[in-house]
C-alpha positions, 0 to 999 in steps of 0.5 A: 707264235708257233710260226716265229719259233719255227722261223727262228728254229730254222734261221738258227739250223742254217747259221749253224750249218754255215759255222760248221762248214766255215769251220771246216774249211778253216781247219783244212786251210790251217792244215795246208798251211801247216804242211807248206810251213814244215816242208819250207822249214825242212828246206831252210833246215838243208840249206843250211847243212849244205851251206855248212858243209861247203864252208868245210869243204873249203876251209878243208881245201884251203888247208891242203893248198898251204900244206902242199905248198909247204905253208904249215 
């Protein structure tokens, strides 16, 4: 009897340990995901002031082109 507690002891320490490093390893792959997502958002975040500021940029351009052909 002593030897299946001790077995059953010892398969329950190694599935333990097996969770803990499954744990683990998962919680780094979510805080590299985590990182790629923020820093593709940041990305989009700019592209998005640059597009908006070309936008400008060109309605700025347009109305300088009519003002100096006399198109007020």
């Amino acid at each position: 009897m002593e030897d299946i507690l001790t077995d059953l002891e010892k398969g329950l320490s190694s599935q333990l340990s097996s969770l803990t490093d499954s744990i683990r390893k998962g919680e780094e792959q979510l805080i590299r995901n985590k990182e790629g997502f923020l820093k593709v958002q940041g990305a989009l975040e700019i592209l998005a002031v640059i597009k908006q500021r070309q936008v400008e940029l060109e309605d700025k351009s347009l109305k300088d082109a009519l003002s100096t052909a006399g198109v007020d």
